[in-house]
Every structure is written in C-alpha cells, then in structure tokens.
N, C-alpha and C positions, 0 to 999 in steps of 0.2 A: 548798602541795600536801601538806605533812607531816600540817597538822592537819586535812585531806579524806578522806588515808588514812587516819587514825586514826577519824575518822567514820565511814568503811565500814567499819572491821575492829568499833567499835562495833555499828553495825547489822546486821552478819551473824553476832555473839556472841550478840544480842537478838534473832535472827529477824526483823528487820524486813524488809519486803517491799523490795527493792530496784527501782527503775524507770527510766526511759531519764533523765529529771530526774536521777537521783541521779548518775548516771554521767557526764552529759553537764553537772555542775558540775564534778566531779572532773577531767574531760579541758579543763576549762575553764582548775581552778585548773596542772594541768601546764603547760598552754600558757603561760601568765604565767610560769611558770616556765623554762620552756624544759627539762622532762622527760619528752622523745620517746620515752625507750624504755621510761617508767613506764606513760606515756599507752597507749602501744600494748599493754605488756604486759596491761595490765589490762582494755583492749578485744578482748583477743585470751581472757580470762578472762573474760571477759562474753558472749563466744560462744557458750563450753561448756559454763560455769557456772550460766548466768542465763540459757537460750537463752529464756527467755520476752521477757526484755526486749529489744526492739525497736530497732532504731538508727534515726534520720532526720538529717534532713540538717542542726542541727545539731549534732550527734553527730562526722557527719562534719568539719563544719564546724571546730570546737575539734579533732580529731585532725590534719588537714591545719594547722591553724594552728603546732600545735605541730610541727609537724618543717620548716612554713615558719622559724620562729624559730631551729630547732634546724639548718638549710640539710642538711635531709634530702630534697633534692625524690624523688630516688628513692621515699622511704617516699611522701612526697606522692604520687607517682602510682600508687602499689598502690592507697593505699587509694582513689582516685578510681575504679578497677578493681572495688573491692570493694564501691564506693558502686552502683557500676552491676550486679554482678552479686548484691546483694540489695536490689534495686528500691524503694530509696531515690529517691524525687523528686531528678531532674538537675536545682537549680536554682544560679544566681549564684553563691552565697558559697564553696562547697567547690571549685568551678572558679575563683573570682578568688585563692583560701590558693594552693593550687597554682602557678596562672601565677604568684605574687608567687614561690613557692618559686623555681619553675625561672629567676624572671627574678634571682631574687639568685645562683642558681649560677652563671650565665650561659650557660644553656641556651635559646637564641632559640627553635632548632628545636621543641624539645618544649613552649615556651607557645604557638608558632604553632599547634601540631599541637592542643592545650588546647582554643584560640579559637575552630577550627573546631568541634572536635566538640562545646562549647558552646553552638555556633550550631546545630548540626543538631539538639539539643535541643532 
C-alpha cells in the first residue's frame, strides 16, 4: 500500500490524469493491507479532489473489503449507503464485503437486513 501511495503522490507531482483504475488499485492494495482508514481517507480525497473521477462498484467493492478485513462493518455500511446514493450499479460483490463485515462482528440483524435489500435490487 506504501509503494501505491507513493505512485499517486508521483503521478499528481507529474500531472498525470488520475482515473477510477488508478484509485480503485490503491483501495485494492489497502485492502490487503488491512488500511481502512487510509482507504477511506483517500476516497473521501477523491471526492473533492478528483470529483471528475467516477466511482463504481468495484471501487466500492475494494473499500467495503477493507473495513470488512479491518471489522469495520459500521464504515461497511455507510459506504454501502453511499454506493446507493451516488448510483453506483447495486450489484453482488459490495453487498456480499458487507454481509461478511457484519457476519464477522456478529451482527445477524444488519446482514439480514443487507440480504433483503440486495434482493429488492
């Protein structure tokens, strides 16, 4: 994840175009890391920063991962929140990170509640 960050701080020294690709390796390599609040910080900087670049759903995908790893389900379900209210395609993988989230915290109720509104999807 260190040598990811240092790629981006490279490419925004050198103006390079940065793109959902670019990001959504970085939130990749956090996740193997298990650096949820790097992951988020910097998607939370790609918001405001970069508002050109686009999030989908694996975007999402790789941030829910990482705070499943990190037994962040809480953050897991913002951003599930946040996948829905910037109409990101509701598919499988960003609601299977989640339900794993909540089922390692041991939150039954909130994968049930997951399952459903996956279905109604």
């Amino acid at each position: 994840w260190e040598k990811a960050l240092q790629l981006l701080s490279f490419m925004v020294q050198n103006q390079v175009k940065l793109d959902t690709i670019t990001f959504n390796a970085i939130f990749s390599s956090c996740a193997k890391s298990g650096m949820w609040e790097t992951a988020l910080q910097l998607f939370s900087m790609m918001l405001q920063v970069w508002s050109d670049v686009e999030s989908n759903t694996f975007t999402f995908t790789a941030l829910i991962s990482v705070c499943t790893k990190s037994a962040e389900w809480e953050k897991a379900l913002e951003l599930i929140g946040k996948m829905s209210e910037s109409k990101v395609e509701s598919t499988t993988p960003p609601f299977c990170a989640a339900i794993s989230a909540c089922e390692k915290a041991g939150v039954w109720k909130k994968a049930l509640q997951l399952l459903s509104v996956m279905e109604q999807n």
